[in-house]
VOTORRO-48708 format. One record per residue (C-alpha): x, y, z; residue in one letter. Coordinates in pm, 1 decimal. Layout:
! residues N
x->X, y->Y, z->Z, rest->A
...
***
This chain:
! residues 86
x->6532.9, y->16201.4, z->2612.7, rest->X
x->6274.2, y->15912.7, z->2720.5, rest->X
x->6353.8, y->15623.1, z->2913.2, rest->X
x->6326.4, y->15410.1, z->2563.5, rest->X
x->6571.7, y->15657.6, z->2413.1, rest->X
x->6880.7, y->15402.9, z->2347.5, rest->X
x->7252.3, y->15474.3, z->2194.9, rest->X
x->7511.5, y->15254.1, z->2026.6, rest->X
x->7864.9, y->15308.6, z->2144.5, rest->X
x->8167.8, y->15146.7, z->1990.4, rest->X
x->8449.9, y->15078.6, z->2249.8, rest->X
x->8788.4, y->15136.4, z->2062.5, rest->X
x->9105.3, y->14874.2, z->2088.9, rest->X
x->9253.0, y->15141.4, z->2371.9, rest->X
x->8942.5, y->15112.2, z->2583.2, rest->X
x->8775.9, y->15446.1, z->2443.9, rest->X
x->8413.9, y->15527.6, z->2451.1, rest->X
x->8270.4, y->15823.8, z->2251.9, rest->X
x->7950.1, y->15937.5, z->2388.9, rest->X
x->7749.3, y->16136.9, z->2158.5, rest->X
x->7679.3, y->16485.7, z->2156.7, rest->X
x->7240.3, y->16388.8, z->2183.6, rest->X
x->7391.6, y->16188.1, z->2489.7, rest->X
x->7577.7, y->16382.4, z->2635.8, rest->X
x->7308.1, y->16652.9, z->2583.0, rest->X
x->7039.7, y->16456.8, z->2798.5, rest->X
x->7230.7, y->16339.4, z->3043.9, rest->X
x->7364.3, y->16710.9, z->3127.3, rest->X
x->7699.0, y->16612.3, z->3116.9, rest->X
x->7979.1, y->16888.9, z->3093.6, rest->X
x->8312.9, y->16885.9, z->2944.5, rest->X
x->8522.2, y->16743.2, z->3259.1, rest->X
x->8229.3, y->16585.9, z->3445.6, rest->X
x->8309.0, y->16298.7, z->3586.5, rest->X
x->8059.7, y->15987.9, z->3526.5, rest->X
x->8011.1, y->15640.4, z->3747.9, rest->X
x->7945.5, y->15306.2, z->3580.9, rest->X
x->7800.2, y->15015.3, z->3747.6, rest->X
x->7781.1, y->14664.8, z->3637.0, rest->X
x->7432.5, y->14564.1, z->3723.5, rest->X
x->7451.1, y->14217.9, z->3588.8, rest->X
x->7697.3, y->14010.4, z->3313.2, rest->X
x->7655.4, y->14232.5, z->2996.5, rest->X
x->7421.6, y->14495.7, z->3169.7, rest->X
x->7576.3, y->14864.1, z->3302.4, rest->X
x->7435.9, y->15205.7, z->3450.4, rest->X
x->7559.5, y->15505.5, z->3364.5, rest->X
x->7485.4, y->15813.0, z->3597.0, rest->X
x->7660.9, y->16168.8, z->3672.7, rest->X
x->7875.3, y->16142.2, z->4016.0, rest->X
x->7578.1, y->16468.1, z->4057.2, rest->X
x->7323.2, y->16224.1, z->4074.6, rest->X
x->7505.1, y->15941.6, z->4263.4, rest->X
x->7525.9, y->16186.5, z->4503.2, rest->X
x->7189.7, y->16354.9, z->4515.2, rest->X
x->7041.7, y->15989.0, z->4487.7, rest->X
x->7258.9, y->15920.4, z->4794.4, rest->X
x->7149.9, y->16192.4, z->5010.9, rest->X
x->6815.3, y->16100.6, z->4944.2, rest->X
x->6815.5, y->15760.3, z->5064.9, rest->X
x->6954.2, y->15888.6, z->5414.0, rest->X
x->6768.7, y->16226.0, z->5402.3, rest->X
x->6513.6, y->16044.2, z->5645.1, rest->X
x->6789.2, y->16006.1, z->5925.1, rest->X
x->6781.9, y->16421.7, z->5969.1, rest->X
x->6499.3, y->16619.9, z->6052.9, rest->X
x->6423.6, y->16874.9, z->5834.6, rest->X
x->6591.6, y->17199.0, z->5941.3, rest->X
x->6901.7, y->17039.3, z->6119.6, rest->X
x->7279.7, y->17051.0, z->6005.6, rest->X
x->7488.9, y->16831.6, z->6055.4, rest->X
x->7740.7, y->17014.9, z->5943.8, rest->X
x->7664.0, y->17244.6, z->6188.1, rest->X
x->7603.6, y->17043.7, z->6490.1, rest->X
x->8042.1, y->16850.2, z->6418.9, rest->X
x->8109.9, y->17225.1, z->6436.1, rest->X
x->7942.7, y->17296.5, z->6785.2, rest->X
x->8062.3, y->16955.7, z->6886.7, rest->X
x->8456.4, y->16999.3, z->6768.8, rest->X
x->8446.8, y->17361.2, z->6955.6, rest->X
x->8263.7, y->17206.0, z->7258.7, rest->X
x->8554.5, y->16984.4, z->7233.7, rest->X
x->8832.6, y->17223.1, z->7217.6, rest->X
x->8675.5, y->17441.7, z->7505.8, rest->X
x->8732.7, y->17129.3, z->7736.0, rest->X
x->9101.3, y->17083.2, z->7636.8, rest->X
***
């Protein structure tokens, strides 16, 4: 799909909103997959995957962790470091 790509969706009287097999197609989106909506402006909206919420997410902070680190890994050390001094 290109950026200029554009779909017209009809909202139904309960609220419904068919998306299109093409759009669901480009977008990647699976049967179940959950999707965000933003309202960007009066009468303007972004659609994205919660997948790429996320990933975009992670890579807006990705600068606070140096490459090779966990921090998963480092709560773990810390929360047994913790229960070693109870």
């Amino acid at each position: 799909m290109s950026a200029k790509e554009a779909f017209t969706l009809e909202v139904k009287e309960n609220g419904r909103v068919f998306l299109p097999v093409a759009f669901r197609q480009s977008m990647g989106i699976e049967p179940g997959e959950r999707l965000i909506a933003r309202v960007t402006e009066k009468g303007k909206a972004e659609l994205v995957t919660a997948g790429h919420a996320v990933t975009s997410t992670r890579g807006m902070f990705a600068y606070l962790v140096p490459d090779g680190v966990s921090l998963a890994d480092e709560l773990v050390q810390e929360r047994h470091d913790e229960a070693a001094r109870e």
